[in-house]
C-alpha positions as a LaTeX table, in Angstrom:
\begin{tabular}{lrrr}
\hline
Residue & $x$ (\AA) & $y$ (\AA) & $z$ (\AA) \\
\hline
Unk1 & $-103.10$ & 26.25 & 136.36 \\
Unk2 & $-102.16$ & 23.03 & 134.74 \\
Unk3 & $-101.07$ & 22.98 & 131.22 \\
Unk4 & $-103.85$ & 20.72 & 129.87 \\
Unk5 & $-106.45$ & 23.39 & 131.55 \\
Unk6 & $-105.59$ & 25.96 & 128.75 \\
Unk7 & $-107.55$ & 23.35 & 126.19 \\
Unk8 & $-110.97$ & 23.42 & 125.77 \\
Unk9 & $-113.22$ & 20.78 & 127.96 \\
Unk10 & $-114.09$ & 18.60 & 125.01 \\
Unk11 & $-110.51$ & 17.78 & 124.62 \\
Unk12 & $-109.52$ & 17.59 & 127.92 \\
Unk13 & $-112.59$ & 14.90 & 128.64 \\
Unk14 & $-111.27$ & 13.01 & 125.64 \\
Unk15 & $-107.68$ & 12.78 & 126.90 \\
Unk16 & $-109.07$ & 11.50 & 129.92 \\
Unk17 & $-111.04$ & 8.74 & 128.51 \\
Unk18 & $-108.08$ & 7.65 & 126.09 \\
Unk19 & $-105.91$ & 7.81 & 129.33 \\
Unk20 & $-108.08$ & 5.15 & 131.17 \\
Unk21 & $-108.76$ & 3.40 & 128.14 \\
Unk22 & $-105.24$ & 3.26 & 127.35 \\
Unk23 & $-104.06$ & 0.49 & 129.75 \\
Unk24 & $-105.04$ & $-3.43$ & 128.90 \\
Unk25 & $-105.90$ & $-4.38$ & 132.09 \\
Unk26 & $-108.37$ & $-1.74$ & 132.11 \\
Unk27 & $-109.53$ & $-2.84$ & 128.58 \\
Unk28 & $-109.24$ & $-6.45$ & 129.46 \\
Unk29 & $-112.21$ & $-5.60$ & 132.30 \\
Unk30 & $-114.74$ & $-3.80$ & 129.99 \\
Unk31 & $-114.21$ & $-6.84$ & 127.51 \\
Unk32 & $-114.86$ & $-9.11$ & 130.45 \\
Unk33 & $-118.02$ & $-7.36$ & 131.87 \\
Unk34 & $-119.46$ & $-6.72$ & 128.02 \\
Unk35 & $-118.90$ & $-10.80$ & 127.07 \\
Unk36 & $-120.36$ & $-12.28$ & 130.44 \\
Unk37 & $-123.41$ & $-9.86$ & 129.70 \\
Unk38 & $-124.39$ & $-9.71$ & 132.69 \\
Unk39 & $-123.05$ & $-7.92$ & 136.21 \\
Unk40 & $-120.63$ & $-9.63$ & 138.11 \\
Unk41 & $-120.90$ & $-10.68$ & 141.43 \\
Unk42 & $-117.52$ & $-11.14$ & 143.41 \\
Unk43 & $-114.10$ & $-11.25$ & 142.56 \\
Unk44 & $-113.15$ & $-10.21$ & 139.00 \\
Unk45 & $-109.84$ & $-10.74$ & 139.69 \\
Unk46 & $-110.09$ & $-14.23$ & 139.47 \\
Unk47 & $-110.20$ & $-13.89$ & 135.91 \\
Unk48 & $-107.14$ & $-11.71$ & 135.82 \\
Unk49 & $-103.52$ & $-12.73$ & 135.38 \\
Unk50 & $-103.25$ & $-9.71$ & 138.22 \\
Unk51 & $-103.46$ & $-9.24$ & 141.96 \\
Unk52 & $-106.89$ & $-8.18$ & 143.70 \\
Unk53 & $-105.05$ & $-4.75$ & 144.40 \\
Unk54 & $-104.26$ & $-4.14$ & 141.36 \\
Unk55 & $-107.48$ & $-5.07$ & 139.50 \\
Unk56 & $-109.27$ & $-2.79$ & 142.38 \\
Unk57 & $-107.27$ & 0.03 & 141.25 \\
Unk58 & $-108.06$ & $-0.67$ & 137.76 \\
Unk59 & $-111.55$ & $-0.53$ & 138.78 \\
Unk60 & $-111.62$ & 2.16 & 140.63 \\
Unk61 & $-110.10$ & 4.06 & 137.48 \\
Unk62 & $-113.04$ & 2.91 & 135.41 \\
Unk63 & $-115.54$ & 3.67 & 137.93 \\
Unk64 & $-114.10$ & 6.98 & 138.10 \\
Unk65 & $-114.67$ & 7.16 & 134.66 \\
Unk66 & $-118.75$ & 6.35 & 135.13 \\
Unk67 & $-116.91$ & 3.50 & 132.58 \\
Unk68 & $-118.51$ & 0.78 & 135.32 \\
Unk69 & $-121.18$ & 1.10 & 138.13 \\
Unk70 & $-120.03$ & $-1.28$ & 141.57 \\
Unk71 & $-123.02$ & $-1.67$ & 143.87 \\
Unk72 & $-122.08$ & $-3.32$ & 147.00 \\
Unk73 & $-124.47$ & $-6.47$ & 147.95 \\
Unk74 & $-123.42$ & $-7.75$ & 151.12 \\
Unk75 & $-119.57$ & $-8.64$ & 151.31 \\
Unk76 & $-119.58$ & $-8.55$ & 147.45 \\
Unk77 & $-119.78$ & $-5.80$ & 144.89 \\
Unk78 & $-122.06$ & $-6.34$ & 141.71 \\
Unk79 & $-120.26$ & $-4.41$ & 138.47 \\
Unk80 & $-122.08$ & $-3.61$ & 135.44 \\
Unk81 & $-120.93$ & $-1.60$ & 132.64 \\
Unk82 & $-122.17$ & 1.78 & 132.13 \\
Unk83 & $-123.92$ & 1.58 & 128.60 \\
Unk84 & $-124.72$ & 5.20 & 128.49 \\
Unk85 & $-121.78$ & 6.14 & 129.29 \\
Unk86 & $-119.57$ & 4.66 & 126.96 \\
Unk87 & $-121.63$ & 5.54 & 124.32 \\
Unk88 & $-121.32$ & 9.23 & 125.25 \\
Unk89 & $-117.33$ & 8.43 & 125.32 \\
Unk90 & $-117.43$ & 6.58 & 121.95 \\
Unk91 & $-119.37$ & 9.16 & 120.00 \\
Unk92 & $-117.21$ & 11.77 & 121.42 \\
Unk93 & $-113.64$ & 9.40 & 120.23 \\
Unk94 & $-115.71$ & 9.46 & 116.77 \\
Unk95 & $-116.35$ & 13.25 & 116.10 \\
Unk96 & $-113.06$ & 13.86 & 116.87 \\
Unk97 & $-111.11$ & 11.50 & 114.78 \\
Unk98 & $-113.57$ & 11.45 & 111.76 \\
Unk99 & $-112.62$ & 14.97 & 111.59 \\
Unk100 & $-108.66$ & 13.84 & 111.53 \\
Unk101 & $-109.67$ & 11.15 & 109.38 \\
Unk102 & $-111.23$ & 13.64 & 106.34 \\
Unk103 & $-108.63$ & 16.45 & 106.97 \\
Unk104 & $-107.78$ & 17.23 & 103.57 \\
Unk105 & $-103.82$ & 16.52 & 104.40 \\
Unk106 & $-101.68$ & 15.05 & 102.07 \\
Unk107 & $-98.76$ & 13.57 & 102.98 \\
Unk108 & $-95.52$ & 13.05 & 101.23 \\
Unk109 & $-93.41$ & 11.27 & 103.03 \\
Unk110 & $-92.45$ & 7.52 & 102.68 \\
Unk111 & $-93.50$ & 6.47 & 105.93 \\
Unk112 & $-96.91$ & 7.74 & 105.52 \\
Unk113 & $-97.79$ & 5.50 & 102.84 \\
\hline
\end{tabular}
C-alpha cells in the first residue's frame, strides 16, 4: 500500500489534479487551448518554447487527467479542452480551500501577517 492510499479519495483526486496542474508547461497548454477557443488541429508544439516530445508528454499528462480530449483526424490530432471536467476539478480545488480559507485560525507569528 502506498502512503497516499491511507487518505481518503477526495484528497487523493485533488493531489492529483494540483500535481498535473502544477507544472507551467502543462498550464501554458490549457491557457493555449481556452484562448484559441476552439480545438486545435496539428502541432501545439509550435507554440511552445519546448520539443514535440516533451509537449506530447505534457499532453498525455493532461489527457490522463480527462483535463483535454485528442481525437485523431487523419495524421493530425484535434485537442479540445474538457469543460466538464475542469469544472468538476475546480469546484472540488474550491470546497477544499474555502474551508482552509474560513478556518477560524489565528496566527501569531510575524511572517503570517
Amino acid at each position: 500500500m502506498r502512503k497516499s492510499e491511507v487518505f481518503d479519495t477526495e484528497l487523493q483526486d485533488l493531489a492529483a489534479f494540483a500535481r498535473i496542474i502544477s507544472h507551467p508547461a502543462r498550464l501554458a497548454i490549457l491557457k493555449y487551448l481556452a484562448e484559441t477557443k476552439t480545438c486545435i488541429s496539428g502541432d501545439i508544439s509550435d507554440s511552445m518554447p519546448l520539443s514535440r516530445t516533451t509537449v506530447s508528454q505534457h499532453l498525455k499528462e493532461l489527457r490522463d487527467m480527462d483535463l483535454i480530449h485528442g481525437e485523431i483526424d487523419g495524421l493530425k490530432i484535434n485537442y479540445c479542452l474538457c469543460k466538464t471536467t475542469i469544472e468538476d476539478k475546480l469546484t472540488m480545488f474550491d470546497a477544499f480551500f474555502s474551508q482552509i480559507k474560513n478556518a477560524a485560525v489565528v496566527c501569531e507569528t510575524e511572517t503570517c501577517k
